[in-house]
MIZAFI-952350 format. One record per atom (N, C-alpha, C): residue in one letter; x, y, z. Coordinates in steps of 0.2 Angstrom, whole numbers, plus 5000, padded with zeros to 4 digits. Each point is the difference from the previous one (the first is absolute). Layout:
BEGIN
AXYZ...
***
This chain:
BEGIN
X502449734860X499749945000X500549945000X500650004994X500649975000X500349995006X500250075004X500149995007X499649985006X499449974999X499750005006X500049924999X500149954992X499949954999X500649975006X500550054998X500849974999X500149995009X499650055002X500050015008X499749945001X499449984998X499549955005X500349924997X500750014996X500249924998X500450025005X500350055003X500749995004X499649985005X499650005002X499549995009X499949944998X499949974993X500049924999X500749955006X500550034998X500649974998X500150025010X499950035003X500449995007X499549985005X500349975003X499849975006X500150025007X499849975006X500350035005X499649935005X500249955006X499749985005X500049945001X500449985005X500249924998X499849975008X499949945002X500449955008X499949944997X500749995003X500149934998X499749965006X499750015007X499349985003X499650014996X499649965003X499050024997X499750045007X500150095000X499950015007X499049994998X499650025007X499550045001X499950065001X499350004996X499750074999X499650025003X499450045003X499650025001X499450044998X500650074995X499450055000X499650004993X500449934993X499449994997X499149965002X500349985005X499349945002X499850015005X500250035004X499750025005X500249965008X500449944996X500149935005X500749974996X500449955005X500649994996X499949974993X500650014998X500049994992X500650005000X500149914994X500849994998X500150064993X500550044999X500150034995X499949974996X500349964997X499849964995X499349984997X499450025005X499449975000X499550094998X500450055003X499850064996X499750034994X499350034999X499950014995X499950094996X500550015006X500150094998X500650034999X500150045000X500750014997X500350045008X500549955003X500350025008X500750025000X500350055003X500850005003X499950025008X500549944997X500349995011X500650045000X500150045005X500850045004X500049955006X500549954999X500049975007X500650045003X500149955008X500550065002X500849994999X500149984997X500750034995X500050054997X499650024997X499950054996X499850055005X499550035005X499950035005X500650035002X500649945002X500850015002X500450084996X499750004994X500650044999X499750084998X499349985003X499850085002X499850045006X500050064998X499950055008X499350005003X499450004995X499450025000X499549954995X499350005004X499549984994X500150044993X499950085002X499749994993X501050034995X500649985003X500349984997X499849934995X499949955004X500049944997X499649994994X499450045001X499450014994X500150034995X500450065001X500350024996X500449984993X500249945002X500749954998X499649964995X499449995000X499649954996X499850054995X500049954994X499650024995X499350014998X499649975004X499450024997X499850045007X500250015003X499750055006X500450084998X499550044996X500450094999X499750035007X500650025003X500150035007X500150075000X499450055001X500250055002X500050035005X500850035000X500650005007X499850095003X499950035006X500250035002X500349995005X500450084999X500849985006X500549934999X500350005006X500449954999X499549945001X499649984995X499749935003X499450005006X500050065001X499650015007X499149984998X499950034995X499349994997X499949994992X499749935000X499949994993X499549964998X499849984993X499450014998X500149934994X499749945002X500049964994X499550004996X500449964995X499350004993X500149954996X499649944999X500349954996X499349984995X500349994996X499750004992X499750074999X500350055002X499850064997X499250025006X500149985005X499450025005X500150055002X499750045003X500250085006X500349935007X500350075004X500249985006X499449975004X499550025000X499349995002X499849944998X500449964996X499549944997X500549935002X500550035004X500449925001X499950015008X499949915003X499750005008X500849965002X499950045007X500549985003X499849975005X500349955003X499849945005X500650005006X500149975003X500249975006X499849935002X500149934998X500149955000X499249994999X499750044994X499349985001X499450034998X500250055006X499750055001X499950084998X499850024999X499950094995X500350055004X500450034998X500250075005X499850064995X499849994994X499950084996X499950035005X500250105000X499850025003X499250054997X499550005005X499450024998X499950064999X500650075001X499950074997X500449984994X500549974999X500550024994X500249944999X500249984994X500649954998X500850035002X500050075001X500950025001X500049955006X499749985004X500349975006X500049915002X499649994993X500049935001X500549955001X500650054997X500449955004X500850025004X499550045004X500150015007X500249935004X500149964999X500049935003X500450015005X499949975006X500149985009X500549964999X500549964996X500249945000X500750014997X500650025006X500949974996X500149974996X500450014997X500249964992X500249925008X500350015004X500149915001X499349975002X499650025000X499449995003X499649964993X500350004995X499750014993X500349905000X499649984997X500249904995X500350044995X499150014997X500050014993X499550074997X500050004994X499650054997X499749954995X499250005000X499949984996X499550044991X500150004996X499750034997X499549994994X499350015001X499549984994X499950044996X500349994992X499850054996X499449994998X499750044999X499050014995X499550025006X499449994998X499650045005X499849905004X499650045007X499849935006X499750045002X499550014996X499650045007X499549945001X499849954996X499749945003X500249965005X500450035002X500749965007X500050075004X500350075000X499850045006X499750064997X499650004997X499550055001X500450064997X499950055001X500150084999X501049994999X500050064996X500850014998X500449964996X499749954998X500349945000X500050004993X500350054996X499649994994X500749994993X500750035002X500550004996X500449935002X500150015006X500149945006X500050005007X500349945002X500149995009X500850005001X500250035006X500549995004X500049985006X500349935001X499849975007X500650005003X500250035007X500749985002X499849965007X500349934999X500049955004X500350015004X499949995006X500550015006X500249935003X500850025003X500449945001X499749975006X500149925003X499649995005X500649965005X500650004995X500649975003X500550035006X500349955002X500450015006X500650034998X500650045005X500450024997X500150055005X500750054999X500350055003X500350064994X500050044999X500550044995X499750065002X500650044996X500250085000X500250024995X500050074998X500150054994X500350075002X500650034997X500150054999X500350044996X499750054998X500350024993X500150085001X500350014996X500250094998X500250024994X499850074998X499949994991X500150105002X499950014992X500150044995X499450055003X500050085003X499450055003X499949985007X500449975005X500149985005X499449955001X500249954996X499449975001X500249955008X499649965002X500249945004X499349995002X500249925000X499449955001X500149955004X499649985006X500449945007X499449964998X499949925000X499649965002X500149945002X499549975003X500149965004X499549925000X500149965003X499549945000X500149965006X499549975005X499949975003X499749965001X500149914998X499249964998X500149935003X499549985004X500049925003X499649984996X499949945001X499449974996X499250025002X500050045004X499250025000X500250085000X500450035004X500150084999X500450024995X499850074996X500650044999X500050075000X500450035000X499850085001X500650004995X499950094994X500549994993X499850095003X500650025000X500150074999X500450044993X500050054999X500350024995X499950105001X500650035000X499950085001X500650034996X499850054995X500450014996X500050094997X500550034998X499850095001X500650004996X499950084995X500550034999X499750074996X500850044999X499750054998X499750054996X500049934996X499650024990X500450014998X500150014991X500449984995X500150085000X499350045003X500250084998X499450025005X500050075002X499750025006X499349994998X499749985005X499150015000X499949934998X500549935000X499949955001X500249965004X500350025006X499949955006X499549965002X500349935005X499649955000X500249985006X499649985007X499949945003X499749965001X499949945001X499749975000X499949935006X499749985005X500149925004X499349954997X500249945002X499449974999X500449935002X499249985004X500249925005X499449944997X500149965000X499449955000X500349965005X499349955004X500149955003X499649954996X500549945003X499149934998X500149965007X499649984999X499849945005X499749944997X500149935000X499749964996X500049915005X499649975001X500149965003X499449944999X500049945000X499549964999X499549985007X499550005000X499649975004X500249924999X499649994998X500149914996X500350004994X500249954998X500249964991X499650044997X499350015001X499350044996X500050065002X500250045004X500050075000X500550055003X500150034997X500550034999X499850095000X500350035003X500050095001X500650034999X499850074998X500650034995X499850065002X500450065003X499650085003X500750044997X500050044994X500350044999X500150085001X500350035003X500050074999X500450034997X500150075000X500450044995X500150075003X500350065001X499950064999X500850044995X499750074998X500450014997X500050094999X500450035003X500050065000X500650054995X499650054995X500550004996X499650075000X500750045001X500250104998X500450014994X499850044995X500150034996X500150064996X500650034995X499950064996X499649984996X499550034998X499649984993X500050074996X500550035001X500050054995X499949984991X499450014999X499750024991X499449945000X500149955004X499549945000X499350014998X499850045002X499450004997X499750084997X500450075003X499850064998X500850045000X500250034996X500550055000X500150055004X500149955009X500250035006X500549955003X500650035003X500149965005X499849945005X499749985001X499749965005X500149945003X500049985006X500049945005X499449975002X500149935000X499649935002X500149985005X499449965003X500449975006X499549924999X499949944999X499749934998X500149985007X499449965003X500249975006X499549944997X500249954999X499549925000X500049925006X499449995000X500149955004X499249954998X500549944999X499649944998X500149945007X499349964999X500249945006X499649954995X499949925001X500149974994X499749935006X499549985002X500049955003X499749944995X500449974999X499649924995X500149945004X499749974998X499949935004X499749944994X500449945001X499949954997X499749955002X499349984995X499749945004X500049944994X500249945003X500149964995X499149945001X499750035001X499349945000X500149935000X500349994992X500049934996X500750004998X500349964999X500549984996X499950054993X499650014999X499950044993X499450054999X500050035005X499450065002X500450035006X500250084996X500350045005X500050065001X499650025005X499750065002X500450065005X500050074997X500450034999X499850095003X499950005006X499650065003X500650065001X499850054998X500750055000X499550075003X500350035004X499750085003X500750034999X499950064997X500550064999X499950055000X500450055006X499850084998X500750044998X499850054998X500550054997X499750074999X500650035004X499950084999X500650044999X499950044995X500450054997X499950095001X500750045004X500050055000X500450064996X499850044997X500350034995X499950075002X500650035001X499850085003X500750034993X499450054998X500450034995X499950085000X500650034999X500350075001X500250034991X499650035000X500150044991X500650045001X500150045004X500550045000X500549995006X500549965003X500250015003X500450075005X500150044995X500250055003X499550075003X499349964997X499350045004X499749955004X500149955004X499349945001X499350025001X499950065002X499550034999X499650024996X500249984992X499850024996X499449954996X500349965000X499749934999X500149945003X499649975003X500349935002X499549935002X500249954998X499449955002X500049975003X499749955004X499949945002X499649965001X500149944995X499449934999X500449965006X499549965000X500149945003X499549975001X500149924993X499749954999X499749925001X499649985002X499949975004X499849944996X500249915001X499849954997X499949935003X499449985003X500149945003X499349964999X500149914998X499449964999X500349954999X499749954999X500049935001X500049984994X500349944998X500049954997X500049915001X499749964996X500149925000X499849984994X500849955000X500149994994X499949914999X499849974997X499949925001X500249984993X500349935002X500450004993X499849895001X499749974995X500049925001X500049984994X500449935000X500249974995X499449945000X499750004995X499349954998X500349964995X500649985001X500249954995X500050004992X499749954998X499850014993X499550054997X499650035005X499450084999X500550044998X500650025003X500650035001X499950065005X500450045001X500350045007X499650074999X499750035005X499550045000X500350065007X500050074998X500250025005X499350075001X499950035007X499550065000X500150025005X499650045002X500250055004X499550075000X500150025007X499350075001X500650045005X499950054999X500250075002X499850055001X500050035004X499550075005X500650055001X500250065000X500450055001X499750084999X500150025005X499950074998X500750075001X500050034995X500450054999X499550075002X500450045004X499950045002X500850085001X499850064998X500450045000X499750085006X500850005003X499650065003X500650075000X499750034993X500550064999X499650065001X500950065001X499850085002X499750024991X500249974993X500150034994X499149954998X500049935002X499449974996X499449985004X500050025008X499749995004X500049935003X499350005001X500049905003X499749964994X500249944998X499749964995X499949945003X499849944996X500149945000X499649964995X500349955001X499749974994X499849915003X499749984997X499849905003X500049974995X500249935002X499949974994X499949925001X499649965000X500049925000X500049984993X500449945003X500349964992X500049955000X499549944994X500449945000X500149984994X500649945000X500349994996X500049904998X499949994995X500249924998X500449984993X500549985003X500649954996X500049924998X499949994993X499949925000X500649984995X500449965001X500549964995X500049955001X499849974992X500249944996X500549964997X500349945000X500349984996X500149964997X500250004993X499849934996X500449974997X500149944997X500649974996X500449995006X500149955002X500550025007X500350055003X499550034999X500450085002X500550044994X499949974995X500250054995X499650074998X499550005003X499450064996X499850015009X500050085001X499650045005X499950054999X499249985003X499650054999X499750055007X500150054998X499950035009X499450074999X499550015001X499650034999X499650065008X499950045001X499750045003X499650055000X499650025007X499450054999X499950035006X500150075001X500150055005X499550065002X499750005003X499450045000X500150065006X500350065001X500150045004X499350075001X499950005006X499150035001X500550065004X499750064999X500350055002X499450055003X499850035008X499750015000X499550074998X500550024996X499850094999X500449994992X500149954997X500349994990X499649925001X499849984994X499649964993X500449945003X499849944999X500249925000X500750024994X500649965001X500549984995X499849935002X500149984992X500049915000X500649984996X500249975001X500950014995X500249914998X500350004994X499949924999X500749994999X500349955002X500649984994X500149924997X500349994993X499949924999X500849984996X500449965005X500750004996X499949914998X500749994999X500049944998X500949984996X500149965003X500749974998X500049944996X500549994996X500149944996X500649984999X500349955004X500649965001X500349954993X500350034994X500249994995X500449965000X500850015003X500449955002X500150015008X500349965002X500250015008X500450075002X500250034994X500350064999X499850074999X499449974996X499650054997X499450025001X499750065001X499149985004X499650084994X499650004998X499850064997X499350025007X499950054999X499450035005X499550064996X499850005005X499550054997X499550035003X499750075002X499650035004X499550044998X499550005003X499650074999X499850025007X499950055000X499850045008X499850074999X499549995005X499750105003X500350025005X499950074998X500350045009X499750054999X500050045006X499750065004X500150025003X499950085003X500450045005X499750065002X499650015005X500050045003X500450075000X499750055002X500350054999X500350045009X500650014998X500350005006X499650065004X500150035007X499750065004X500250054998X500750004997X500250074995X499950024996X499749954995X499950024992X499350015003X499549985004X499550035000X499750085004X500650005007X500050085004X500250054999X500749964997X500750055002X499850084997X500150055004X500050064994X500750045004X500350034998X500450055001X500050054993X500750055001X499950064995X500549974994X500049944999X500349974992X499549924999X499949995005X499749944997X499149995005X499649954994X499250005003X499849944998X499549955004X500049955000X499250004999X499849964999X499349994997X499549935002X499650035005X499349955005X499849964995X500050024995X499549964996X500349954993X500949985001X500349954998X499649954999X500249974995X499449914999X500849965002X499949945000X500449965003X500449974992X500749975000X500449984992X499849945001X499849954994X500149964999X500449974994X500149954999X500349944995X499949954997X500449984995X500049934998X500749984998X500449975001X500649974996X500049924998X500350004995X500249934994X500949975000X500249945004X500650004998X500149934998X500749994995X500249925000X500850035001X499949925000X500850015002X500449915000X500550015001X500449935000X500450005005X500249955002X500750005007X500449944998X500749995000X500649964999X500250005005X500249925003X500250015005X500749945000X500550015002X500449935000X500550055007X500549935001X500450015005X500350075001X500450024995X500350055000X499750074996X499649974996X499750054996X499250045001X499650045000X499350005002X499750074995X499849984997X499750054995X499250045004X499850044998X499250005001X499850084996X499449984997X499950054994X499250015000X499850085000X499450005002X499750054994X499549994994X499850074997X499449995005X499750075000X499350035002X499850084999X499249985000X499650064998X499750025004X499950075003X499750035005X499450034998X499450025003X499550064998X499950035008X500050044999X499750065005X499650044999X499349995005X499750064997X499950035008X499850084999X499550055004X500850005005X500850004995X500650015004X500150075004X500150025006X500150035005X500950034998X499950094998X500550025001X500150065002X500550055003X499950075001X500350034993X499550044997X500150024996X499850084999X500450044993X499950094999X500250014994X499550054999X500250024992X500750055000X500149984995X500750065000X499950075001X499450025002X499950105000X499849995007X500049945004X499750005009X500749985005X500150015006X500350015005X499849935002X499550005003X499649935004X499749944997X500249975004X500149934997X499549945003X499550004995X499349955003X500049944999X499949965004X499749915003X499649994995X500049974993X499449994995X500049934998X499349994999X500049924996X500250024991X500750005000X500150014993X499949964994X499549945001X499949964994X500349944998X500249964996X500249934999X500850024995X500349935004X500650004997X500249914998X500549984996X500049944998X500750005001X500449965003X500749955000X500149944996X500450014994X500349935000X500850015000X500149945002X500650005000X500649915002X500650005003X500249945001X500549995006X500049965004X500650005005X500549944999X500549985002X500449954999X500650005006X500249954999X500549985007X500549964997X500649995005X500249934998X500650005006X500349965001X500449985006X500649954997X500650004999X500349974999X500449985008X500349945001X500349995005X500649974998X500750035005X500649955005X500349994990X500050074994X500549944995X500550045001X500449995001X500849995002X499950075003X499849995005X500150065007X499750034999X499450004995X499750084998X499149965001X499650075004X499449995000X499750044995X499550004997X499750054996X499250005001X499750085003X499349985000X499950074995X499750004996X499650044996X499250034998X500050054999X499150015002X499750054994X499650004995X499750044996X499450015001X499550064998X499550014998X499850064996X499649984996X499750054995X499250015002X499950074999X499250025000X499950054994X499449974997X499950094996X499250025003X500050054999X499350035002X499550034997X499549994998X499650044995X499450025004X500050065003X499450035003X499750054997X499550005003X499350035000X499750055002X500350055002X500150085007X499950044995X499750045003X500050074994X500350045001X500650014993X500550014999X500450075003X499750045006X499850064999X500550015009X499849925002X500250005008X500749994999X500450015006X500649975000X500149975006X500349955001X500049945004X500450015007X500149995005X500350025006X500449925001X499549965000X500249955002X500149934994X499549974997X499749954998X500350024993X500249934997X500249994993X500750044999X500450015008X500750024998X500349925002X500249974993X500449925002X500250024995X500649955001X500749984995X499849954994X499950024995X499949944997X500349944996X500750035002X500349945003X500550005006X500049955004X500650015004X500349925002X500950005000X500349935002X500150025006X500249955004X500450005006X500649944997X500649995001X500449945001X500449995006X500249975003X500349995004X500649934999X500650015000X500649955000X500450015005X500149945005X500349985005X500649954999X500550025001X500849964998X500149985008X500249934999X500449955006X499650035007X499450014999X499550025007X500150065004X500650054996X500250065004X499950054996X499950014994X500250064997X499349994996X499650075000X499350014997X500150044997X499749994994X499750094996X499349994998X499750045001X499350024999X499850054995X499750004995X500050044995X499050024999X499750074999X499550004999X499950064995X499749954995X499850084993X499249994998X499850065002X499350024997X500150054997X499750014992X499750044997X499350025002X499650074999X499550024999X499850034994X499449995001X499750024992X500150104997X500250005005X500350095001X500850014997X500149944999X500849994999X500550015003X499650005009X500450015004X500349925002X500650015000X500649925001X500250005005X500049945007X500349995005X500549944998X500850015004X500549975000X500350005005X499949945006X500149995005X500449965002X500850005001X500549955003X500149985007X499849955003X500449995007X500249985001X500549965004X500449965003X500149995008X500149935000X500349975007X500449965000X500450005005X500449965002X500149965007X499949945001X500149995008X500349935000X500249985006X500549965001X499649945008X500049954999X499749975004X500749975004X499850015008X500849965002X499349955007X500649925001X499649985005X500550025007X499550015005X500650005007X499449955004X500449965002X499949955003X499549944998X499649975002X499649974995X499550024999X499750035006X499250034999X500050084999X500550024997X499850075000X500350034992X499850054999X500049994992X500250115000X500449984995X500250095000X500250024995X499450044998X499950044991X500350075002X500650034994X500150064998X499950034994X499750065000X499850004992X500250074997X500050024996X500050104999X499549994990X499750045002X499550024994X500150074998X500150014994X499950054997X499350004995X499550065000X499649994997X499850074995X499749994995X500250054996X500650014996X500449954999X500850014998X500050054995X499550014997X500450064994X499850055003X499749995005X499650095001X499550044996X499549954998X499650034997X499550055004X499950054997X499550035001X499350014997X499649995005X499250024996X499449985008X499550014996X499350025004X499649965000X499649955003X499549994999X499150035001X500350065003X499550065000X500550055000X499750054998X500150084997X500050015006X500750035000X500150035006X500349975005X499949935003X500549985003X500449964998X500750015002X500849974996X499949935004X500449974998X500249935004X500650005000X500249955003X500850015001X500649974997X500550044996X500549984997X500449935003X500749994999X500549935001X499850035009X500249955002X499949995008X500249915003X500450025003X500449955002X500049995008X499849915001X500049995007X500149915001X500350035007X500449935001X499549975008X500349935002X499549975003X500349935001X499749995006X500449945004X499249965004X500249954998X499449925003X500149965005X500049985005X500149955004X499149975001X500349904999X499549985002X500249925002X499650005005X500149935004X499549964995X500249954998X499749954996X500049925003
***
């Protein structure tokens, strides 16, 4: 108990997350939002920070409150923030929902090169009264870039790795490619991987405005140990397109119609040295409409809503044909008072599902502006979650899925504070999660197979903290803590596959000297007593040639101590590995 106090004063004391701008947001509100007007707890990776990594779920990795579980080198991985399964955090695309509807392992599968990427934006707590299903741990939104420009990438590294990308963008075109392969840390994890996105973007008038994204992403695999104690090879093919259009009505009425489809192929091989032994292929299908309106009524205050039609549908050799419907609407109202010192933002989201129960899902936040420096906040919210087509179909000879799953829902509670000054920015969030009727694959210790069950209700408290220091005598410092503890409610008898493995606590810090030399440190403990200790480093060198063109050289070493460890039984990850890498970009 002494140690658990001493632990959750330490998550008091560190911070992480600073801009000296007031950027905007999004994927609190649903519509922009000055950061400073926020009433949930948010971190942004803008693209400086994107720069000095290989991959998404490198990048997510690097943060503290997101525990990333890694297969292979980075190839496939699994977020969880405030202690949620992989299944309960929604991945997005400037918006829009790409979860994938057999499985969470593939949700972020994402279409989109790291240059192709702004920003990342991230909402802890649950929003399912903003998007519906998954949304229940948090959102991951990655904004894509809409700017002009020219650049390249090349890199080579440690297991032969190499990675080539590229960018092409006018003011209304751009095509971003990125293709990248090597031959694992140790046999049966090889990797390649391409993937392109285009946009298109252009104004009709001053008042309307069109935006058509697309994406694809083809990625081969060793997945040896990944999910059964065989050998085995992946193959993930995804492809998203993304049409939005802006309409501006009124000077302050702006209506926001969006059509999206997305399909995901997944062909899996148990044994590669038999493929005839086992082997699968899904392939998941997702397209529907949305329109969103968003109007500023003055002193009434700003009101946003929105209706959404989508159907998910899957057609596998292992779960057959499914699908799923679903209509949704949604309404957003904020208030503010005292000269905008006090806001209050409220919502109510009612998701109709044609073959599962109406979900009605609330949330009620609110900010209070103390000093010009200081704001406290505060939240309540529901969420819920469908159960994916695998926890309900899937059967093979270790694992069984169950048709008659009920759906997870929640409640969570948070306050928090945020400090913001020029160089300094603080932000501090306690919160209290409830889940009940939570979804996980579980077995007793005398059984082989592993069953998709509603194990029961679990509770989260815990803390996150940030802080950002800037520019003091050449040195930046971003920092990042979180603590969770967990008191659940399962009968004691099951053992867990998935859910309730977090760190309860884990830091990241990062320190940049004179804008060239990084180190990156990340340490989680788990309640197992199993300790991760992760060193990085970078280093790079920015030169200009001529006036418009700009040339980065960089070499990173990752893993510097070489640690070794698992984040599943049975696959290894990869020790020190070392790789260098050159940037041209016409600016």
């Amino acid at each position: 108990m002494e140690q658990s106090t001493i632990n959750f004063i330490f998550c008091f004391l560190i911070f992480n997350q600073i801009y000296e701008i007031e950027p905007v947001v999004v994927t609190a509100t649903r519509y922009p939002k000055n950061i400073l007007e926020i009433t949930r707890g948010i971190t942004i990776i803008d693209s400086l920070e994107l720069n000095k990594y290989f991959s998404l779920n490198e990048i997510l990795r690097n943060i503290a409150v997101i525990d990333m579980k890694v297969r292979g080198d980075n190839i496939q991985a699994d977020p969880s923030i405030r202690g949620s399964t992989f299944q309960q955090v929604l991945i997005m695309i400037d918006g829009v929902r790409v979860n994938d509807s057999q499985t969470g392992h593939h949700n972020l599968n994402i279409p989109v090169p790291l240059s192709k990427i702004e920003r990342i934006e991230i909402l802890h707590g649950s929003a399912s009264s903003l998007y519906g299903s998954d949304a229940c741990g948090g959102v991951i939104n990655i904004i894509t870039k809409k700017s002009a420009g020219i650049a390249g990438e090349f890199s080579l590294g440690s297991f032969n790795y190499k990675d080539c990308s590229g960018k092409l963008a006018s003011n209304k075109v751009s095509i971003d490619f990125e293709t990248k392969s090597s031959d694992g840390h140790e046999p049966g994890y090889e990797y390649s991987q391409y993937d392109i996105a285009t946009n298109f973007f252009t104004s009709i008038t001053n008042n309307y405005k069109i935006s058509i994204f697309s994406g694809y992403l083809n990625k081969s695999f060793g997945a040896k140990n990944f999910y059964a104690p065989y050998p085995s090879w992946e193959k993930n093919q995804a492809f998203f397109l993304n049409l939005n259009t802006q309409c501006l009505i009124t000077p302050s009425f702006l209506l926001t119609p969006i059509l999206s489809f997305r399909t995901h192929i997944d062909t899996f091989v148990l044994d590669r040295n038999n493929p005839t032994f086992y082997a699968n292929r899904h392939q998941s299908f997702s397209y529907g409409a949305q329109i969103l309106g968003d109007v500023d009524l003055k002193n009434l205050g700003y009101f946003a809503a929105g209706i959404e039609l989508f159907r998910d549908s899957l057609n596998s050799t292992r779960l057959g044909k499914r699908k799923l419907q679903r209509a949704s609407t949604f309404l957003q109202a904020e208030k503010k008072l005292r000269d905008s010192k006090i806001i209050i933002i409220s919502g109510i989201r009612n998701d109709h599902y044609w073959n599962i129960k109406n979900s009605i899902n609330l949330h009620l936040s609110a900010g209070y502006k103390i000093l010009p420096s200081l704001k406290l906040r505060s939240a309540v919210a529901s969420s819920f979650r469908v159960p994916s087509f695998t926890e309900l179909y899937y059967q093979d000879p270790a694992n069984l899925g169950d048709s008659l799953l009920k759906p997870e829902s929640g409640m969570e509670y948070e306050f928090g504070f945020d400090f913001q000054r020029k160089k300094l920015s603080t932000l501090t969030t306690l919160f209290y999660r409830l889940t009940y009727d939570d979804i996980d694959w579980v077995r007793k210790s005398d059984e082989t197979v592993w069953q998709a069950k509603n194990i029961g209700s679990t509770n989260f408290c815990g803390a996150e903290s940030w802080i950002k220091l800037n520019s003091i005598r050449w040195v930046d410092i971003k920092t990042g803590v979180s603590y969770i503890r967990i008191n659940k409610s399962i009968p004691d008898e099951y053992i867990s596959k998935y859910a309730l493995q977090v760190p309860n606590i884990a830091t990241s810090i990062n320190i940049t000297t004179f804008s060239a030399l990084d180190f990156g440190l990340i340490w989680q403990n788990y309640y197992n007593a199993d300790t991760r200790f992760i060193l990085n480093m970078t280093l790079s060198k920015e030169f200009r040639i001529l006036k418009h063109i700009k040339f980065i050289s960089g070499l990173t070493i990752s893993n510097l101590l070489d640690k070794r460890y698992e984040d599943f039984q049975g696959v290894s990850l990869p020790g020190r590995a070392l790789r260098i890498n050159t940037r041209l970009t016409k600016i």
